[in-house]
MARLODO-58669 format. One line per 2 residues: number of its first residue (from 1); their letters; for each residue x, y, z of N, C-alpha, C, CB. Coordinates in steps of 0.2 Angstrom, whole numbers. Glycine has a CB too. Example, Ala and Ser with C-alpha at 12.3 -4.5 7.8 and 13.67 -1.06 7.14 Angstrom:
1	AS	66:-28:39:62:-22:39:66:-16:39:57:-22:45 ~ 64:-11:35:68:-5:36:64:0:39:70:-3:29
# end
This chain:
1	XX	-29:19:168:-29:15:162:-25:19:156:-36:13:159 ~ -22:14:151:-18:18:148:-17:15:141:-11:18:152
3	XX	-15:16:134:-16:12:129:-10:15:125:-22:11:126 ~ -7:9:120:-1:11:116:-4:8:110:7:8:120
5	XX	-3:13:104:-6:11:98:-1:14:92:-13:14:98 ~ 3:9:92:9:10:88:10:7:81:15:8:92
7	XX	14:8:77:16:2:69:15:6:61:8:-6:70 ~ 17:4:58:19:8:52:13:8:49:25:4:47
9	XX	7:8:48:2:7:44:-4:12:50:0:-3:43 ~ -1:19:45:-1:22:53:-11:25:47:9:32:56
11	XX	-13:20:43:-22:23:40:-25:18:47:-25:20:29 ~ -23:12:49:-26:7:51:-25:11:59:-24:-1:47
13	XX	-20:13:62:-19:16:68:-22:22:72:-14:17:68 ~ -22:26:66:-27:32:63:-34:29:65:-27:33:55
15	XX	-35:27:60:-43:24:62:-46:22:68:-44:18:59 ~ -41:18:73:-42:15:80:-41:22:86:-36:7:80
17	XX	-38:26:82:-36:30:88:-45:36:88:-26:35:85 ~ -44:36:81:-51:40:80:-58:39:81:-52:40:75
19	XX	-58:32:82:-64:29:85:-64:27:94:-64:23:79 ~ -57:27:95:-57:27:104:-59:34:106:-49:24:107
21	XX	-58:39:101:-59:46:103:-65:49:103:-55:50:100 ~ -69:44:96:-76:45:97:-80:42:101:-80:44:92
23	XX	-78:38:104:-81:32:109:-81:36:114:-77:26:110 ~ -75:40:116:-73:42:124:-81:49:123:-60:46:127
25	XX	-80:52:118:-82:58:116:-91:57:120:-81:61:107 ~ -93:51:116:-101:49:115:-103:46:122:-102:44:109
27	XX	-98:43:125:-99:40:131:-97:43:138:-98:35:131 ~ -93:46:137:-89:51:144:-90:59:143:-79:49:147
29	XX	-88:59:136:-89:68:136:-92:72:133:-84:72:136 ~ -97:73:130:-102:74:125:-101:81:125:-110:71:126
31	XX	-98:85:127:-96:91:128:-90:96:125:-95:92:132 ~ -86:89:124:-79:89:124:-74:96:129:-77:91:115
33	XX	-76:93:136:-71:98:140:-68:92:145:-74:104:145 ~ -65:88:142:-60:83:145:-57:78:142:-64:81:150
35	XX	-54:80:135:-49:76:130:-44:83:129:-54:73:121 ~ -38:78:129:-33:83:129:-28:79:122:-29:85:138
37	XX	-26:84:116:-20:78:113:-13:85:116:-22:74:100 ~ -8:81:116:-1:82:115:4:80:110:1:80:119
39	XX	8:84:107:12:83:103:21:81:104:10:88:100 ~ 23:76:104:30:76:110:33:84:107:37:69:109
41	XX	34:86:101:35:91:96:36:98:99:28:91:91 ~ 29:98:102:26:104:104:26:105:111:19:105:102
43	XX	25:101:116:24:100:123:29:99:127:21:95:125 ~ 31:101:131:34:100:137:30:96:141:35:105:141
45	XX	37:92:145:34:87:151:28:89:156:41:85:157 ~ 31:96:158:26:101:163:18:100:160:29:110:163
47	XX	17:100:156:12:101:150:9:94:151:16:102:141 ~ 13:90:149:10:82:151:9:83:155:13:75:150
49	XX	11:82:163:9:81:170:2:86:170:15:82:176 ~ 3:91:168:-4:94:170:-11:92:167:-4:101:170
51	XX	-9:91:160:-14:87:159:-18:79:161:-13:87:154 ~ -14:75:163:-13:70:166:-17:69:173:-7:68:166
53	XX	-14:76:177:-16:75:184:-23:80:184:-9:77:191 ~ -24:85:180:-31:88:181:-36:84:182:-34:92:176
55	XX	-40:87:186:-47:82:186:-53:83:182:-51:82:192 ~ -58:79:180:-59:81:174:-66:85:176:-59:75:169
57	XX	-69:89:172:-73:94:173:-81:92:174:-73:98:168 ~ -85:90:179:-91:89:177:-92:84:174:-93:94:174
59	XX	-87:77:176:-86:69:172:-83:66:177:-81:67:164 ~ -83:59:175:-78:57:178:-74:53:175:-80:54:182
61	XX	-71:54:170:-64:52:168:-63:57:161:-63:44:166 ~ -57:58:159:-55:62:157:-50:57:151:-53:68:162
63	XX	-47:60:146:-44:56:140:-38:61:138:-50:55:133 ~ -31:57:138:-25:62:137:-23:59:131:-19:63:143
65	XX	-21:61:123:-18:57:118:-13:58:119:-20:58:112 ~ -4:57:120:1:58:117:4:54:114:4:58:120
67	XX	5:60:108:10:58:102:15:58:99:9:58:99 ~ 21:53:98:28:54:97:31:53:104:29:59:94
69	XX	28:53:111:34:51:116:38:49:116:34:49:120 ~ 38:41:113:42:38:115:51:38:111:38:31:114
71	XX	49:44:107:55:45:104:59:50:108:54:47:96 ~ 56:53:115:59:57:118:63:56:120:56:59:121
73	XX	68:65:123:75:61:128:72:55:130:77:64:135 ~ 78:52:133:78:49:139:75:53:146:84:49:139
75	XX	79:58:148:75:61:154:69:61:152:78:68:157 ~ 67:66:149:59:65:148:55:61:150:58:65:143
77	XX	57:53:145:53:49:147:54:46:154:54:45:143 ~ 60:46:157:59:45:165:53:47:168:64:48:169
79	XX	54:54:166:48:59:171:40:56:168:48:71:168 ~ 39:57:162:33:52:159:34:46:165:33:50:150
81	XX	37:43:164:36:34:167:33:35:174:46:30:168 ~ 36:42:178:34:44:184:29:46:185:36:48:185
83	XX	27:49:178:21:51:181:14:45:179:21:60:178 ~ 17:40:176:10:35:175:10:33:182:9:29:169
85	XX	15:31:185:14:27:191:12:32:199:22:21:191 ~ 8:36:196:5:42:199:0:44:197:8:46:201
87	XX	-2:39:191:-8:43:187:-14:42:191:-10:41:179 ~ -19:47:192:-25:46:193:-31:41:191:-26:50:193
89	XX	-35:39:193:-38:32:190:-43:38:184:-43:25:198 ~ -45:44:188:-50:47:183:-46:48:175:-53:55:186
91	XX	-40:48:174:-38:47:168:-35:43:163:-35:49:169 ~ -38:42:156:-34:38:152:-31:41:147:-37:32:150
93	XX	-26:37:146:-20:38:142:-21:36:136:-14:35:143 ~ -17:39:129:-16:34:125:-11:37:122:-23:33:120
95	XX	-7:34:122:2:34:118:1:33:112:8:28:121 ~ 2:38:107:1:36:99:7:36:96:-3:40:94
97	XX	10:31:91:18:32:88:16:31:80:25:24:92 ~ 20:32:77:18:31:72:25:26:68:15:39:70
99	XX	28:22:69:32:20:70:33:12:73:34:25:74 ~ 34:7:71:35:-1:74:38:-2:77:38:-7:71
101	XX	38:-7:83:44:-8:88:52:-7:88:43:-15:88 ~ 55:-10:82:60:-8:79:63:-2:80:59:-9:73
103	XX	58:4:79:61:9:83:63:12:88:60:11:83 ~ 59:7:93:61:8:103:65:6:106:58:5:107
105	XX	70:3:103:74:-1:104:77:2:112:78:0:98 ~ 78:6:112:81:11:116:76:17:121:87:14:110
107	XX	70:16:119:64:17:123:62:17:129:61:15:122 ~ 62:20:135:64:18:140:54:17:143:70:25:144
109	XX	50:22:138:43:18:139:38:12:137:39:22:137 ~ 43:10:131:40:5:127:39:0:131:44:4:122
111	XX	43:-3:136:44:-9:136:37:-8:142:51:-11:137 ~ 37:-4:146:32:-4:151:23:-4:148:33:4:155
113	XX	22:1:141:18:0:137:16:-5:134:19:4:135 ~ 21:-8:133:21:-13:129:17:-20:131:26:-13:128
115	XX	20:-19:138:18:-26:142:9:-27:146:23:-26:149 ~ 7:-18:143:-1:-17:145:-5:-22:140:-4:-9:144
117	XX	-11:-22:144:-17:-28:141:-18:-21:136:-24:-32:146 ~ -19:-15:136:-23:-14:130:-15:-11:122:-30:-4:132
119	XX	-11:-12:122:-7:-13:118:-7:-16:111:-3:-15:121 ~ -9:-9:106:-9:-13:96:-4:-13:96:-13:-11:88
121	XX	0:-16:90:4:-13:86:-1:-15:77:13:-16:86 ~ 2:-12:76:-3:-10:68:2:-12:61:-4:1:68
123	XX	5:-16:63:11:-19:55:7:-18:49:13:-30:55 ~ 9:-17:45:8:-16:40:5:-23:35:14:-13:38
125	XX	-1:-23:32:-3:-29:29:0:-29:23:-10:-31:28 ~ -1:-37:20:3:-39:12:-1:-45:10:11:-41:13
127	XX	-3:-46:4:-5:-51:0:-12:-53:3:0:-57:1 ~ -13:-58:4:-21:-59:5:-23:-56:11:-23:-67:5
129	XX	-20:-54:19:-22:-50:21:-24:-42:18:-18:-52:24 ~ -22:-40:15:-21:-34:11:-28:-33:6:-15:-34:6
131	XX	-30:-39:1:-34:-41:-2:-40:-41:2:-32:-46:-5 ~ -41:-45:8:-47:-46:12:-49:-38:15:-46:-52:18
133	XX	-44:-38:18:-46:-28:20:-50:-26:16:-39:-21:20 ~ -49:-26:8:-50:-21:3:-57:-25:3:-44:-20:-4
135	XX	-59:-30:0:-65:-34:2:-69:-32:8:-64:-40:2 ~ -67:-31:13:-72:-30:18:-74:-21:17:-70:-35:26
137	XX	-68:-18:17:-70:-12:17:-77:-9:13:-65:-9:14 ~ -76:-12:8:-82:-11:2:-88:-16:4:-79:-14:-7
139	XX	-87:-21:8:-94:-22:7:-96:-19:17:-95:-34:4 ~ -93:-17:19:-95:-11:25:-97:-4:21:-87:-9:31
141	XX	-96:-5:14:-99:2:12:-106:-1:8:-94:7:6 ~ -106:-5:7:-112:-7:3:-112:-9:-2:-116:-4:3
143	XX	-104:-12:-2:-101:-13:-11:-99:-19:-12:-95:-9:-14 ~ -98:-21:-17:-94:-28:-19:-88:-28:-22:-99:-32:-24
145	XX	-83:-31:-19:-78:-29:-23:-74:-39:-25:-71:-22:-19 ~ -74:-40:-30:-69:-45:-31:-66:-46:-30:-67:-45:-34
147	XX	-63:-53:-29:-56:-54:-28:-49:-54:-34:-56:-59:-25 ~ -51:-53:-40:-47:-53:-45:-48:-44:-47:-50:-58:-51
149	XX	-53:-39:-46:-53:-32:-44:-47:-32:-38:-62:-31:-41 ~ -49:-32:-33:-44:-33:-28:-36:-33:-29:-45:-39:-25
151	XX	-36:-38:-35:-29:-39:-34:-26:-33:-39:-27:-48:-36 ~ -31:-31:-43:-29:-28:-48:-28:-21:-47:-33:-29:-51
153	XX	-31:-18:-41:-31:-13:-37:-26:-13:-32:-38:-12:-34 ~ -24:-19:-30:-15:-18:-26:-9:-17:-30:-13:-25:-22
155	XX	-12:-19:-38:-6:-20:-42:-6:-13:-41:-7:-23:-49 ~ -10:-8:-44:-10:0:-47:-8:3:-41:-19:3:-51
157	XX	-9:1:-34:-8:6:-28:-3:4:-24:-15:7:-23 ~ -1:0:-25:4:-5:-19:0:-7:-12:13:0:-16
159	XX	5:-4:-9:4:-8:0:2:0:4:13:-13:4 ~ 1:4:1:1:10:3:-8:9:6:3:17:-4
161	XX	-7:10:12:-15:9:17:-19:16:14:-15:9:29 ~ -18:20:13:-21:28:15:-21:29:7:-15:33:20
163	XX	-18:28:2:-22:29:-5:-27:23:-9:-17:30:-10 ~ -26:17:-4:-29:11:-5:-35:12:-5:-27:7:-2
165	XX	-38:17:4:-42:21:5:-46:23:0:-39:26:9 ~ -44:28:0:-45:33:-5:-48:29:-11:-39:38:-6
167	XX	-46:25:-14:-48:22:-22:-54:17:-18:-40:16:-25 ~ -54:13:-14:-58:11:-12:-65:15:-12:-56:11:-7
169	XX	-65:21:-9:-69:26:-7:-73:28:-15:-64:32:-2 ~ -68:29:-18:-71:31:-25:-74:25:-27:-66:34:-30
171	XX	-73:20:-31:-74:12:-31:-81:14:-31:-70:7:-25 ~ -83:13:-22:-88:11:-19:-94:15:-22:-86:12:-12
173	XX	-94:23:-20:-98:27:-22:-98:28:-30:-96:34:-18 ~ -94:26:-33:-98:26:-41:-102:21:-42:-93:26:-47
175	XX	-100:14:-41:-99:9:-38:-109:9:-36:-92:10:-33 ~ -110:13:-31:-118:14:-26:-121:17:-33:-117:21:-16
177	XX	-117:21:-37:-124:27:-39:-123:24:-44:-124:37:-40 ~ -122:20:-49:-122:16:-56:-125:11:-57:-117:14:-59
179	XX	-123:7:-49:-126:1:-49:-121:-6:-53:-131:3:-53 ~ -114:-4:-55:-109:-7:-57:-107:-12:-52:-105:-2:-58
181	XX	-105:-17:-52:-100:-19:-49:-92:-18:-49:-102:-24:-50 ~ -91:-19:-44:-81:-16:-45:-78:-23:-46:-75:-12:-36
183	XX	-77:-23:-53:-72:-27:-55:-67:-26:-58:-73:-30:-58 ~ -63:-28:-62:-55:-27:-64:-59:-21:-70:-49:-35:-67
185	XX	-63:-20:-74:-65:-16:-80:-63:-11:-74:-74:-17:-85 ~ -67:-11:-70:-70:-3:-65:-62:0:-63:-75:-6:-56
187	XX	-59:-5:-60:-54:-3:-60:-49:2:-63:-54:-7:-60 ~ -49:-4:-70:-43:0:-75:-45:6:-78:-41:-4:-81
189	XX	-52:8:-75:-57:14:-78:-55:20:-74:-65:11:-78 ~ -57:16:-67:-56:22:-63:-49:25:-58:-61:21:-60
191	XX	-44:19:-59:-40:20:-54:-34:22:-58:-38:14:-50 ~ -30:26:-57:-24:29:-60:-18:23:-59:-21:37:-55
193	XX	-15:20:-66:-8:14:-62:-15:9:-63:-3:16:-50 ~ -21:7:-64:-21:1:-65:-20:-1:-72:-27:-1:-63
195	XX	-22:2:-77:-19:-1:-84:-12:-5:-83:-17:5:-89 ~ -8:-5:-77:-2:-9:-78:-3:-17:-77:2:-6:-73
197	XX	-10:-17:-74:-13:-25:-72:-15:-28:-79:-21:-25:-66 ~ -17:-24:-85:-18:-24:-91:-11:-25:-94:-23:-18:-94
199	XX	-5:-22:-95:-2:-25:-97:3:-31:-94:0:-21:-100 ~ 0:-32:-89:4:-39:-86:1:-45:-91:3:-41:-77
201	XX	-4:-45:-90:-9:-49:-96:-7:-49:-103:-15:-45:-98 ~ -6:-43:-107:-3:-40:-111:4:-44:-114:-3:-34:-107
203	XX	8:-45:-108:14:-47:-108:17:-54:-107:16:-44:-104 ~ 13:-55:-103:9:-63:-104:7:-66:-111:1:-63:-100
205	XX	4:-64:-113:0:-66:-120:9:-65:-126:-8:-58:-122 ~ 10:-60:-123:16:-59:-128:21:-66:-127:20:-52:-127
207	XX	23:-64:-123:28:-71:-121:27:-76:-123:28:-73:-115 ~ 21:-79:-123:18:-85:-123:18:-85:-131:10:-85:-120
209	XX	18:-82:-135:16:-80:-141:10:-83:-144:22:-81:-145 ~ 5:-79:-140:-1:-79:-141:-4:-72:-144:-4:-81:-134
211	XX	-2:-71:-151:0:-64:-153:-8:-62:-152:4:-63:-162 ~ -12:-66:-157:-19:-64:-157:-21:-59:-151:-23:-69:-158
213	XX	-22:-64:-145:-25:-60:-140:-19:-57:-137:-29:-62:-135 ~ -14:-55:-138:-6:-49:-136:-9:-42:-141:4:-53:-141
215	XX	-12:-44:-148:-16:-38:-153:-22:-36:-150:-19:-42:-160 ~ -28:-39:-149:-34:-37:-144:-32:-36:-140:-39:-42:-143
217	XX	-28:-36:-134:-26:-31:-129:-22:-23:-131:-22:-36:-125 ~ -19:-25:-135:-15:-19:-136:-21:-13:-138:-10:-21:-141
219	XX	-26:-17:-144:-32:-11:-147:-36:-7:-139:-40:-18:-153 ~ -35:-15:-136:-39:-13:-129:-38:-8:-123:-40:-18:-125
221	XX	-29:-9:-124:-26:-1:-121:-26:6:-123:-20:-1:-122 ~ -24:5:-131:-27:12:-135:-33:14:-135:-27:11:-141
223	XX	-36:10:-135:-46:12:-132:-47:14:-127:-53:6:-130 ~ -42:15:-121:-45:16:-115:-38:22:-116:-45:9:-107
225	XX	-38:25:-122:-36:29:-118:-25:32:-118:-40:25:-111 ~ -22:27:-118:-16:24:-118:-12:29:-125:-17:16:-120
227	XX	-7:33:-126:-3:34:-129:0:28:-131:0:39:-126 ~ 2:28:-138:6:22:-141:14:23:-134:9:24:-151
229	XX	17:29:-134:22:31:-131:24:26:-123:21:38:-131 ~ 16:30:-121:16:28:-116:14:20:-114:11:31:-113
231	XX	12:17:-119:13:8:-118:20:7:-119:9:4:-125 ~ 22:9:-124:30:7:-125:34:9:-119:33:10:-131
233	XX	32:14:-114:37:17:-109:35:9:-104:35:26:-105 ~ 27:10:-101:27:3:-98:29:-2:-100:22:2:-96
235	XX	29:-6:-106:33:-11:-109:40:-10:-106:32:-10:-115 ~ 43:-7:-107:50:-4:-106:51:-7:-98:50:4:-107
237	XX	46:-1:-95:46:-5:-87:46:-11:-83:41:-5:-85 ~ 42:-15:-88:41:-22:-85:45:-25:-89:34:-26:-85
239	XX	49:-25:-95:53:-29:-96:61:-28:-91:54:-29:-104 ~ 61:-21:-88:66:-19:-84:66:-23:-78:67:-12:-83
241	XX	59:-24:-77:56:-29:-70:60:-36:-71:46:-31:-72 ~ 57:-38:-77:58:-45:-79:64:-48:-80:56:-46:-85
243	XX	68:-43:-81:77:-43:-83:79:-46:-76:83:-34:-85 ~ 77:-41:-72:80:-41:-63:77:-48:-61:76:-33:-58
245	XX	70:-50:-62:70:-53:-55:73:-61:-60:60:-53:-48 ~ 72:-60:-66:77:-66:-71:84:-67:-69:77:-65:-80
247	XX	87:-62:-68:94:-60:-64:93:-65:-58:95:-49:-61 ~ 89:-64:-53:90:-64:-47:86:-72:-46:87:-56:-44
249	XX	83:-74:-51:79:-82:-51:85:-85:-52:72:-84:-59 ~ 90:-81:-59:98:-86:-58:102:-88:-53:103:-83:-61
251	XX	100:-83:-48:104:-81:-41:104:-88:-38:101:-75:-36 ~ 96:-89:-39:95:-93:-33:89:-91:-31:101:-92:-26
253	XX	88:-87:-31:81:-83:-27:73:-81:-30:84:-76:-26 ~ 72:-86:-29:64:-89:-32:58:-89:-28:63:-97:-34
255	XX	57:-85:-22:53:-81:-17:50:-78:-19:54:-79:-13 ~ 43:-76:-22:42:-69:-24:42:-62:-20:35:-70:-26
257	XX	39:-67:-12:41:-62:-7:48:-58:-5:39:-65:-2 ~ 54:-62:-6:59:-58:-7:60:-55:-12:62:-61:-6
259	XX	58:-56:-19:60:-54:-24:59:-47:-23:58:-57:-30 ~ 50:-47:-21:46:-40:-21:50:-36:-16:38:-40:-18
261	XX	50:-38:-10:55:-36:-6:62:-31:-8:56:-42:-5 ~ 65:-36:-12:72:-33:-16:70:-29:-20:75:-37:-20
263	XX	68:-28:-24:64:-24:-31:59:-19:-29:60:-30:-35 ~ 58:-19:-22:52:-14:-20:46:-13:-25:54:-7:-18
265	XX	43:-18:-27:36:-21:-31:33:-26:-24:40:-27:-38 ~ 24:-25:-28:21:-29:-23:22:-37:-26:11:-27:-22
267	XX	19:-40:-22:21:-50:-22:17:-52:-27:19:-55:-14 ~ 10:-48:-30:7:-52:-34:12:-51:-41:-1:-48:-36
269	XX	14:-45:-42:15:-46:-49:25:-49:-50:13:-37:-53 ~ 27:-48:-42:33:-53:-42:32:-59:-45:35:-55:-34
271	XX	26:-63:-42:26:-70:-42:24:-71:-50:20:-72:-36 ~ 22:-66:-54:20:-66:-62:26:-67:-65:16:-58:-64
273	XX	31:-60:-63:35:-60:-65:41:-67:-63:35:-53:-65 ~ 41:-68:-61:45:-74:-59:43:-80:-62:45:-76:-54
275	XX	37:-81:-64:34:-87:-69:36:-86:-76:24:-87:-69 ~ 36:-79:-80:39:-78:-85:45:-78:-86:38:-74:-87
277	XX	50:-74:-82:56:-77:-81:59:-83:-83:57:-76:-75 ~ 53:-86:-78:55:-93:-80:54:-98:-86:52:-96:-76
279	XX	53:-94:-93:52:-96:-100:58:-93:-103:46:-94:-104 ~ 62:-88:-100:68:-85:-105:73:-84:-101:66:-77:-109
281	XX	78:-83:-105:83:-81:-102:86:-75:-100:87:-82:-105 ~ 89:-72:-96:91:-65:-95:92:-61:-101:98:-66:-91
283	XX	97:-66:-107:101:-62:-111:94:-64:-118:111:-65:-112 ~ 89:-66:-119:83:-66:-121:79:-60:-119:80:-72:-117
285	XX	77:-59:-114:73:-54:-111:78:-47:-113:71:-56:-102 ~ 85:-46:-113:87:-40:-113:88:-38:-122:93:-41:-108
287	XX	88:-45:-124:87:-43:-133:79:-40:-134:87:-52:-138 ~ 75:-43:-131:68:-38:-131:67:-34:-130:64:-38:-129
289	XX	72:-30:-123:72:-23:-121:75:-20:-127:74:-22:-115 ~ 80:-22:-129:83:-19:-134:81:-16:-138:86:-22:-136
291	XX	74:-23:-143:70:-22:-147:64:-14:-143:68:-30:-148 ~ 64:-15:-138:57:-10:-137:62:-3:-136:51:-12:-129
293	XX	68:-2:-134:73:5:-135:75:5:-141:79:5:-129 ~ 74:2:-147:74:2:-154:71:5:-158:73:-3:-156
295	XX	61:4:-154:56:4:-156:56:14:-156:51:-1:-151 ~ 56:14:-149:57:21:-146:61:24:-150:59:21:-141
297	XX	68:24:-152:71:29:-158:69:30:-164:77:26:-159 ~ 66:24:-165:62:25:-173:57:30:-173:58:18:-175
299	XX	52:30:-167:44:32:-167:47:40:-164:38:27:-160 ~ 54:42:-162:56:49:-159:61:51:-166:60:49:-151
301	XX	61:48:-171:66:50:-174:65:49:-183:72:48:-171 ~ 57:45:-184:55:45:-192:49:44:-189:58:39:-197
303	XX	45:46:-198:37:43:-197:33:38:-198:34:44:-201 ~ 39:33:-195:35:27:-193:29:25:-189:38:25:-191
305	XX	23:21:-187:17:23:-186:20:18:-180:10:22:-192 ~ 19:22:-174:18:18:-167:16:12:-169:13:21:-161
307	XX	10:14:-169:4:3:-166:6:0:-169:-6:1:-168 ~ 11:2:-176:12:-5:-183:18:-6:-179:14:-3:-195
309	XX	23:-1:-178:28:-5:-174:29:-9:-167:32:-1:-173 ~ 21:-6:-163:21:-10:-157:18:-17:-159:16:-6:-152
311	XX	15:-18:-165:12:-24:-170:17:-28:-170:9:-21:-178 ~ 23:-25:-174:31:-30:-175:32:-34:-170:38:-25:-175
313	XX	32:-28:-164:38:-31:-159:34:-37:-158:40:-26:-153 ~ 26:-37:-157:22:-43:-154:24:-49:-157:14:-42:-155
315	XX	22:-47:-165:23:-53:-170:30:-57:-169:24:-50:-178 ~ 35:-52:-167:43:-56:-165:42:-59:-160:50:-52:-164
317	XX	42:-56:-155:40:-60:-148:36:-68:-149:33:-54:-144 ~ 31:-69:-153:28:-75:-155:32:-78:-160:21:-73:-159
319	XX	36:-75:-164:40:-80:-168:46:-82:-166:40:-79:-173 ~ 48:-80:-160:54:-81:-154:53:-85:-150:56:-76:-151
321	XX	47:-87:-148:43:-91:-143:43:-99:-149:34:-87:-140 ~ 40:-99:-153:38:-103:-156:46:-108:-159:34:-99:-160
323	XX	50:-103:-157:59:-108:-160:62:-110:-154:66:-103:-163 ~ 59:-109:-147:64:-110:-143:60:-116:-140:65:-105:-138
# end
């Protein structure tokens, strides 16, 4: 038997590969004298066959991991191909890539592997797929996580599986000992990059020229913490955002999933930013930026008082909205 566990979302491949190895460990080798891993890296072919054809010690089946083969020579992989179809039944395989289909192109094992019954590939998740992961994770820990938390926590981390993890994990355990629910507050509290879910809100309100609560968010940034500087730099950011995919809404191209795509941004705050786009004009939005790299010279080059000037720009923003 033999298994291929390939695809770019190499936390979620990880995981399956780690748990077939604790599986084989708890039910065939409680000893560990009959799991072998290989590295294509480090190993020779000679190396594979003898692990492959040993018999296993005092068990009856034995577990060989190889990883990175399929990117080997050519000859190599012949000899591998050779040697599965002489593998012994006491042995199983498990081919690990770290890598999508896309790259086998030219593979000379893939296609054999591929065609097995135990064959993952491990694609990378996005949008509510991504969201539900993050939800079930936490409540396999014994937690609750929102779905407006959720999204707010893809905003700050992207599509990255393996720091998503990690935020998760913290989330959860403060989360267990407080007694807190994880919601968007928890979030922007605890995750590095969520404050940016705060000023999409933030930015929102401005647009709209809904100065009041554009003011109460702004105090609510500085409360958590926020340099005036460093609001104005993210401001800066997202109006640089805003310019582009308002560029690219002109184009023709009103997908968020492409936009994000293009822009290398996740699809939530694509699909935000393409709804605002859609109130101004390119050359609108770049008179703002203007105004906020205005802002910036003033606050680096007189004693002008940040928040009153970040106060202005809101108040314009509302009285710009309100003529058009």
């Amino acid at each position: 038997m033999f298994f291929l566990l390939y695809g770019e979302d190499t936390f979620r491949s990880r995981r399956k590969l780690s748990a077939m190895r604790e599986r084989f460990s708890a039910t065939r080798d409680a000893a560990g004298l009959n799991a072998a891993a290989l590295r294509a890296k480090d190993a020779t072919v000679d190396q594979v066959a003898e692990a492959i054809y040993a018999s296993p010690f005092l068990a009856e089946k034995k577990l060989v991991v190889l990883d990175g083969f399929l990117g080997s020579p050519a000859a190599d992989q012949e000899r591998i191909k050779a040697l599965l179809e002489k593998k012994p039944e006491s042995t199983h395989v498990i081919f690990y890539e770290e890598a999508g289909a896309g790259e086998f192109a030219k593979s000379l094992l893939y296609p054999l592997l591929k065609a097995q019954k135990y064959s993952e590939e491990f694609a990378p998740l996005s949008g509510a797929q991504l969201e539900r992961a993050a939800i079930d994770e936490c409540a396999a820990a014994g937690a609750q996580l929102s779905p407006r938390a959720a999204r707010a926590l893809l905003v700050a981390v992207g599509t990255d599986a393996w720091r998503l993890h990690e935020e998760l994990a913290k989330l959860c355990a403060y989360a267990k000992a407080t007694g807190k629910a994880i919601d968007e507050a928890l979030v922007a509290e605890l995750v590095a990059g969520a404050q940016e879910e705060s000023l999409f809100a933030f930015i929102d309100a401005c647009a709209e020229g809904r100065c009041g609560e554009a003011g109460t968010m702004l105090e609510r940034l500085l409360e958590s913490g926020a340099a005036e500087l460093q609001i104005l730099n993210m401001l800066e950011k997202h109006y640089r955002t805003l310019i582009a995919v308002a560029d690219l809404a002109e184009r023709g191209e009103r997908d968020k999933n492409a936009v994000a795509k293009r822009l290398g941004i996740h699809p939530f705050p694509a699909g935000k930013a393409l709804a605002l786009a859609r109130r101004h004009s390119p050359a609108v939005l770049r008179a703002r930026y203007d105004d906020l790299l205005a802002i910036e010279r003033q606050i680096k080059t007189s004693a002008a008082r940040p928040n009153a000037l970040l106060g202005l720009f809101i108040a314009k923003l509302g009285a710009v909205t309100s003529t058009q």
